[in-house]
N, C-alpha and C positions, 0 to 999 in steps of 0.2 A: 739355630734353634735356641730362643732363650725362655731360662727358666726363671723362676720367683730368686730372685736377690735381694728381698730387704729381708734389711739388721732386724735382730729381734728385737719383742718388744723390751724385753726384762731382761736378766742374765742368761746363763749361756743354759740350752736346754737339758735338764736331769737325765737321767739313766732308762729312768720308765720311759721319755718320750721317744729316745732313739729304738728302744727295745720294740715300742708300739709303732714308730715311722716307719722301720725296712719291711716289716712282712706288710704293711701296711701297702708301701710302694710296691713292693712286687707283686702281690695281687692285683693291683689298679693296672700296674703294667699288662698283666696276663689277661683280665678279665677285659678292663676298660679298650684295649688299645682290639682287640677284635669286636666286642661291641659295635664303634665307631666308625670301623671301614665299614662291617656291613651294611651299618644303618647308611652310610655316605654312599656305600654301592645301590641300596634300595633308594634312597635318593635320586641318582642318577638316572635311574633302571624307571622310574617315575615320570620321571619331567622327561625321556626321551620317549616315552609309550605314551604320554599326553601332550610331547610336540610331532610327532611323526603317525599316531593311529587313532586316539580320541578324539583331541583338533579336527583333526580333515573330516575322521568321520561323524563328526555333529556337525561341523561347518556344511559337507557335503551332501550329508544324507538323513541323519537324526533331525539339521535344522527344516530345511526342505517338506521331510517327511510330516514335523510337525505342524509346519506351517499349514501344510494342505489340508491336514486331519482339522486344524483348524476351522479352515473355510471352510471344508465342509460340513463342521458340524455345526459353522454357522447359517451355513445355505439353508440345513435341513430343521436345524429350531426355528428359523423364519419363516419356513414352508409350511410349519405344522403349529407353530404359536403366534405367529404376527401377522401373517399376509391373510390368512382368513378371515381374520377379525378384524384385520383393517379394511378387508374387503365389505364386511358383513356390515359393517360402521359406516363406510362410505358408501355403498351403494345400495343398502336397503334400511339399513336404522335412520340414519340421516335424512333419506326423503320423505321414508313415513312419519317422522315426526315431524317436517315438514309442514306436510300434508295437514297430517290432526287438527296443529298447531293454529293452520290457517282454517281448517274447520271450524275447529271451538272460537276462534273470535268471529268469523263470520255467524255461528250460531247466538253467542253473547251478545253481538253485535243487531240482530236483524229480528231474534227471536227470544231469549231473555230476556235480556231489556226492559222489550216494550211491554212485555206479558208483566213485568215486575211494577211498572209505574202504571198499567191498569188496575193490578190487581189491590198495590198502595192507594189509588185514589178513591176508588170506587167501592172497594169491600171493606180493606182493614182500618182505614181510618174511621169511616161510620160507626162502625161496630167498635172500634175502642170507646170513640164519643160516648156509643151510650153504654157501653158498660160504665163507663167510669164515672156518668148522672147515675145507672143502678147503683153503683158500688159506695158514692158521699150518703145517697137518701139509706141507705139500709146500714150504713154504719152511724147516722147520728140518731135516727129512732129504735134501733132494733140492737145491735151488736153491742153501744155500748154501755146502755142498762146490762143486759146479761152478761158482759166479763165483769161489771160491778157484783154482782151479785156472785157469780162463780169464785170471783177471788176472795170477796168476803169469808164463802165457805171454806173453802181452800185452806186459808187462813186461820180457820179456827180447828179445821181437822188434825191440819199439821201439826199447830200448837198443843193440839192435847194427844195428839201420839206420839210427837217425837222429842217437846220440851220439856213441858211439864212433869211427866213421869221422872225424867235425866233429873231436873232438878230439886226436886222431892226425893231421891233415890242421892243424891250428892250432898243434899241439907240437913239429911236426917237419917244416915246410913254409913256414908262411906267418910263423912269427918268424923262423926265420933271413934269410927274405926280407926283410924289413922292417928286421933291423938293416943289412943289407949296404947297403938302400936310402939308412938314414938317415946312415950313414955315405959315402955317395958325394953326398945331398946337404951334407955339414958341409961338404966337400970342393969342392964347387961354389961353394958362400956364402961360404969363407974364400978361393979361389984367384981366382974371376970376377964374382960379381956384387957383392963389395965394393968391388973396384977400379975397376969399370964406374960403381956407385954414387958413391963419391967423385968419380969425373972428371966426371961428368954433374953433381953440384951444384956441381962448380968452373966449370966452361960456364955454368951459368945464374948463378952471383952474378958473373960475369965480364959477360956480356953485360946482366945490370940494371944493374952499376957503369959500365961502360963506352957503352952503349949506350941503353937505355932510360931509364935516370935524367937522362941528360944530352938527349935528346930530348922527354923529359915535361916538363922545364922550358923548355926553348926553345917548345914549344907553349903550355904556359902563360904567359909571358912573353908571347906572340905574342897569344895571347886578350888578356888583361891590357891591351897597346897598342890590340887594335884598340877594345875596350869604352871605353878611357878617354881614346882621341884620336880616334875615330870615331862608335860608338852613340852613346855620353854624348852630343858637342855636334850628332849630329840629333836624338836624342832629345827635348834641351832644346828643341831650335828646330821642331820640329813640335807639340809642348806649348806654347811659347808662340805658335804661330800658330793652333793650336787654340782657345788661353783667346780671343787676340785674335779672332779669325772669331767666336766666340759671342759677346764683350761688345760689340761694334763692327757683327755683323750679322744675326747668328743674334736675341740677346734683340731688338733694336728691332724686326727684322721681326715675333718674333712678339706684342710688345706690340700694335704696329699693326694687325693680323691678331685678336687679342682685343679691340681698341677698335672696330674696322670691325665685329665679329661682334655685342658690345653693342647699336654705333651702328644697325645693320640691325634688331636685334630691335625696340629701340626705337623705329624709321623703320615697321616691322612692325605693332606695337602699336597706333600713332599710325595709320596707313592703317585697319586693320579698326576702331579704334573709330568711328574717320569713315565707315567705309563702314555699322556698324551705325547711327550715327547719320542720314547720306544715308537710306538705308534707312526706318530707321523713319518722319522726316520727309517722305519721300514717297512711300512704299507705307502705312506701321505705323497712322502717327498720321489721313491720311485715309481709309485702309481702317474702321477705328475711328470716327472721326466720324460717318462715312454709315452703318453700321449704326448709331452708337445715333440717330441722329438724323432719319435715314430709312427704315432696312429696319424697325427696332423697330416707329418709329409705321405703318408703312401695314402690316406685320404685323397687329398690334390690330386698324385699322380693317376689314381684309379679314378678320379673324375677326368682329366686329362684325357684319358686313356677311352674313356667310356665318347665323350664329345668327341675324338678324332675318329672313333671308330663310325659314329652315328653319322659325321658329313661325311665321309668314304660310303656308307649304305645308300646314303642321297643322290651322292654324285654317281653312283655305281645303277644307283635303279631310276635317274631322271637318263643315262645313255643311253639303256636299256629300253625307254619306253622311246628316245627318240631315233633309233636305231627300228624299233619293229612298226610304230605307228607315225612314223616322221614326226615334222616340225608343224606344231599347231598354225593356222591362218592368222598372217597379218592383220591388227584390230584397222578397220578403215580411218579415212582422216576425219568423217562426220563424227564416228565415237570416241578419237582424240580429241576431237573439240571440244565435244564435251568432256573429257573427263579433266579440263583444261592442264593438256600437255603433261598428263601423268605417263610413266614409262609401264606397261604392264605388258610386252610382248610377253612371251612363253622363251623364249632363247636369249632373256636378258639372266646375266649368271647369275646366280644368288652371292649376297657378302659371305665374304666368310667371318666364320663363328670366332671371337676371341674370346677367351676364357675373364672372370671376371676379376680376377687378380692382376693379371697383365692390363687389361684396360685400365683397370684406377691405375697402375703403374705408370 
């Protein structure tokens, strides 16, 4: 087990830090060091319930299960949103429109058409012709005297209701109005609101000279002392009780606190290899022994045992049947022939059984 060995940074540590390092380490010790096995025990107690129960069973049964709920509920959105519709697309939309399809051009074709270029040659053409000799003769003798005359009037109604008035009413009303106005404002602006003007920017550079400039500075002045006879030396002095709380108690604790957390894993480490070692030593290693050295062999002997038993029942019950029913009939030589020269009488002995350790042997 090793622990933190480097030389400090500075001289040798004060009185405060040891005073702060022992109770420091000893709670780490007490607190930290059972912490860490249990966390290291849930650990374990984790990864062997998700390689021996979770594992198998999604592998075996979660995955499976899901799979299927899958298919089927892809079977059954198919059943009920795709295949009807694809049915209803392919086997009834699709030919009707077909169908139409070849209607409507057959009708365009055979019966539009012609009805259209009869009805262009022989109706609408004529009839446009002669509207449009009715429509030159009655606009050069008739229409366009009368919009002459229309707009003439037109022209002089509009002018005398909507000009004339405006500018008789703009030449002889509303400019006289307008100089008389601009002259009573010259008259405002040169009598009142210049002199109101000037006094009012003499009140305000009177009251920033007098007044405000001389109170901006006294505030500022005021700032100024308290920033640099008051913030500044708490400032300083909560920064240096700052730096000093972390280098004096803040850092050792938590060096301590990282050595205790090491020290634990390590105390951790050391415990579970001993426990797999305990373990193996007295579950592993004689668990192991007595099977190979006892379950193996009296395994063998009890198969041994069981095959010498079973060819004694054979031989005991094929005597038996040749004893009360005799010996079955010689096969003839026509069905030796055919079975070319196999031996299958009934009173040829049977091999006997070797066991399959001795044979590889």
């Amino acid at each position: 087990m090793e622990t933190d060995k480097r030389p400090p940074a500075g001289g040798g540590d004060g009185c405060l830090v040891a005073v702060i390092r022992i109770p420091v380490k000893i709670v780490a010790v007490l607190v930290v060091l059972p912490v860490r096995v249990v966390w290291e025990l849930l650990v374990a107690g984790g990864r062997a319930v998700h390689r021996h129960l979770l594992g198998p069973l999604y592998v075996h049964v979660i995955g499976p299960a899901l799979r299927g709920l899958g298919w089927l509920l892809t079977v059954l959105l198919k059943l009920v949103f795709v295949w009807p519709w694809a049915g209803l697309w392919r086997y009834v939309l699709t030919p009707v429109g077909r169908g139409l399809t070849w209607l409507g051009r057959g009708a365009y074709d055979h019966l539009l058409a012609p009805a259209g270029r009869i009805l262009m040659t022989y109706v609408l053409r004529p009839l446009g012709g002669a509207l449009a000799w009715l429509g030159r003769g009655g606009m050069r003798y008739l229409l366009a005297p009368l919009a002459k005359g229309v707009g003439r009037t037109a022209w002089a109604l509009g002018m005398t209701l909507f000009v004339w008035p405006w500018v008789g009413l703009w030449r002889y009303v509303l400019t006289p109005v307008g100089r008389g106005i601009g002259w009573l404002a010259a008259l405002v602006h040169r009598y009142v609101l210049r002199p109101v003007g000037l006094g009012l920017v003499w009140l305000v550079v009177a009251v920033y000279r007098y007044l405000l400039r001389p109170v901006g500075l006294g505030f500022v002045w005021l700032v100024v002392a308290v920033y640099r006879y008051l913030l500044r030396p708490v400032g300083l002095g909560l920064g240096w009780l700052a730096v000093g709380l972390y280098r004096y108690v803040l850092a050792p604790a938590g060096r301590v606190l990282v050595w205790a957390w090491h020290v634990a894993g390590l105390i951790t480490a050391a415990l579970w290899r001993g426990l797999k070692r305990v373990g193996w030593v007295l579950i592993g290693w004689p668990a192991s022994r007595v099977y190979r050295h006892v379950l193996t062999p009296v395994g063998h002997a009890v198969r041994e045992v069981w095959r010498t038993g079973r060819a004694a029942v054979r031989e005991a019950r094929a005597t038996v049947r040749r004893a009360l029913f005799g010996t079955p009939p010689v096969e003839p030589a026509r069905s030796r022939a055919r079975t070319l020269g196999s031996t299958t009488a009934a009173d040829a002995a049977p091999a006997d059984e070797i066991s399959l350790p001795r044979r590889q042997g």
